[in-house]
C-alpha positions, 0 to 999 in steps of 0.5 A, a space after each residue: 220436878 223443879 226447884 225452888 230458889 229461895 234466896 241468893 246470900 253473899 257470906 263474908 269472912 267472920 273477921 276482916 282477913 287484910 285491911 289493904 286492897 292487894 292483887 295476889 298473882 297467878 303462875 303461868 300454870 294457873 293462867 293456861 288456857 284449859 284453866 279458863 273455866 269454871 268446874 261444878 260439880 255436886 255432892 249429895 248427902 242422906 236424911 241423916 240426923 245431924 250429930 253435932 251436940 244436938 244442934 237443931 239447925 238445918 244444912 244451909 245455917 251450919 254451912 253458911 255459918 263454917 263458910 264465914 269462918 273458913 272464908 278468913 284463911 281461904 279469903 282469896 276465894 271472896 276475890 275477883 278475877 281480872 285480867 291485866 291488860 298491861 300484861 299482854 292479858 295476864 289474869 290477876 286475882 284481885 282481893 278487896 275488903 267486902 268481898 264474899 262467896 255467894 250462896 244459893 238456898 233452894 229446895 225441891 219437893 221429892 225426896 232423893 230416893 225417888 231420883 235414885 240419889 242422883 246417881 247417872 240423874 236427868 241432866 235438865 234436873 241436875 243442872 238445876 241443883 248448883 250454880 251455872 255463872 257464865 264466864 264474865 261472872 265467873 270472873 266476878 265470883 270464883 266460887 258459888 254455891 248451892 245448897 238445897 233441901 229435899 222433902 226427905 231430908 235429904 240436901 244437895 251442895 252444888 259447887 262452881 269454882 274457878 279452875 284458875 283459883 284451885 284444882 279438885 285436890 285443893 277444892 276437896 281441902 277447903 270443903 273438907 276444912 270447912 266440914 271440920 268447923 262444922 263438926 266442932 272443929 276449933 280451927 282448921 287442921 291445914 290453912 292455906 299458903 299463897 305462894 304460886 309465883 314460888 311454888 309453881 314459876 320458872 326455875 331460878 336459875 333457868 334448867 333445860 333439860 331437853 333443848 326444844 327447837 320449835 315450840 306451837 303456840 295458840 291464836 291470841 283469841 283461842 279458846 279451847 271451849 268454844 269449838 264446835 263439835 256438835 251435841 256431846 251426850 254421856 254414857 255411865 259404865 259401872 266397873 267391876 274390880 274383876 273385869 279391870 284386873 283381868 285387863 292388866 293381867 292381859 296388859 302385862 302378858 301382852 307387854 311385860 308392863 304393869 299398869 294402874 287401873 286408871 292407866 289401863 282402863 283409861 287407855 282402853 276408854 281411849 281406844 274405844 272413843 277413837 273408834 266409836 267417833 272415827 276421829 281423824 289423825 289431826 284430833 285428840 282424845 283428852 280430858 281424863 280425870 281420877 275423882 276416886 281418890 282426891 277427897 271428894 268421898 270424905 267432906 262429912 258436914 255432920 251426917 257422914 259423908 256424901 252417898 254420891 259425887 257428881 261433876 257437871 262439867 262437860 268442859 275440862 282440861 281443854 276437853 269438850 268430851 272429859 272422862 271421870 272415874 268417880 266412887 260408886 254411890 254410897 247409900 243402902 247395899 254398899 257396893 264393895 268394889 268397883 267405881 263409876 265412870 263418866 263418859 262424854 262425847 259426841 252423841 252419834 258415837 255413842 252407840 258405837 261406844 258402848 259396843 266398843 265398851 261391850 268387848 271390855 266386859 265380853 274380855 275381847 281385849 285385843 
């Protein structure tokens, strides 16, 4: 199956959102290291009618349509990433009139049911399904997006955003916000406030809490994404509420201590990855994230929400092997209770991880 790229359309603000050039500043949290990437992720919606008051236009005009009115308060997303080299490197975001989101219009001619609606899909299909900008054009253009038709109806919207420019929280507000503008929304609910520096800086005056005597520091040319550990494939685990609630109650016996799902399940996944890669004591497994929660599920552009969530993103939190819990696929026989979870790491330690993954649902806990 391949796709179509039709064409490449940079969508501007509907109105002029400054009338002067200005460079909004970035806190020390945004400029971390880890940040310095870009997350894509897609978002699959059914051949649903649209409902919006009988409007017969297709997904890619009402979308690109709310972008540019979306596109005033959220302007900084038209911006430009740049590093300020008298600031020993310190990323700016640089806002200039003209500025715009590029979106890409694409179709495949299949339908979503024949690819299962994208849940746990082909990666060399689903790669082609959103933007892939490398790191110097990410820069150029924090946000790209994609959206493409299939034959039934049926669209994917696929989203490369900067992780320096917003988190998935703040990503999910935007999208929602724009899906409200298409559902007839006069304005958006909640603008944004750019205020990093305020919200995000150093105290002022300074606090020490616990005095530090010795702090690490990276190499200045450190990047955490450019280690080399060998091909990274992905594992799918389907979660059953039952299983997970028979792994706390072994927890709190064990420990007294409660625990949410996500820090019982995440520190099971810990163990199992330790010891499915036997990795030395000089490495870390991190890279955990909870999608479950965070308003991915609830961007409805008209035709309800999204059947399936899907990150593409091998790079994150300063991991090369992340882990996502996502909502389960949301089409036909609705599944009442569980979620997904995706696993990524080193391919020869896949086998052993699914073994590891085998105890959970056997209960052998210990």
């Amino acid at each position: 199956m391949e796709v179509t790229i039709q064409e490449t359309t940079t969508i501007f603000s509907s109105n002029p959102p400054f009338t002067k050039d200005h460079i909004l500043p970035l806190s020390y949290l945004d400029i971390d290291r880890n940040l310095d990437v870009t997350f894509r992720y897609f978002r699959v919606y059914s051949n649903k009618k649209l409902d919006l008051n009988q409007n017969q236009s297709g997904p890619f005009t009402l979308i690109t349509a709310a972008l540019a009115t979306a596109l005033v308060p959220y302007y900084p997303f038209t911006g430009r990433l740049q590093r300020c080299y008298a600031e020993g490197g310190r990323v700016e975001l640089h806002c200039t009139q003209g500025g715009g989101v590029p979106v890409v219009k694409a179709t495949v001619n299949c339908t979503l049911g024949s690819v299962n609606y994208l849940d746990d899909s082909d990666e060399s299909f689903s790669e082609q399904l959103m933007p892939n900008p490398n790191r110097d054009e990410a820069m150029d253009h924090p946000m790209v997006l994609q959206i493409t038709m299939f034959s039934c109806g049926g669209y994917v919207v696929g989203s490369a955003v900067h992780n320096m420019l917003c988190d998935g929280l703040g990503a999910s507000e935007f999208f929602n916000g724009l899906a409200e503008l298409i559902r007839g929304a006069a304005q958006l609910r909640a603008e944004p406030v750019w205020n990093r520096v305020g919200l995000l800086g150093p105290r002022e005056p300074p606090r020490v809490d616990f005095p530090f005597g010795e702090v690490l520091t990276l190499d200045k040319d450190f990047y955490p994404y450019m280690q080399s550990i060998g091909p990274v494939g992905k594992v799918c685990v389907d979660m059953d509420d039952a299983v997970l609630d028979r792994l706390k109650a072994y927890l709190f016996e064990k420990s007294g201590s409660r625990f949410t799902t996500f820090e019982a399940l995440g520190g099971f996944i810990w163990q199992s990855k330790v010891k499915a890669s036997k990795l030395g004591n000089q490495e870390r497994v991190s890279g955990f994230t909870d999608w479950r929660h965070i308003g991915h599920s609830t961007v409805d552009f008209g035709s309800g929400g999204p059947v399936s969530v899907f990150p593409l993103s091998k790079n994150f939190l300063g991991s090369m092997e992340p882990t996502y819990f996502l909502p389960n696929l949301n089409v036909g026989v609705e599944k009442k209770n569980g979620f997904k979870v995706i696993v990524y790491l080193r391919e020869y330690a896949i086998q052993g991880f699914k073994q590891e993954m085998d105890k959970l649902f056997g209960e052998e806990f210990a």
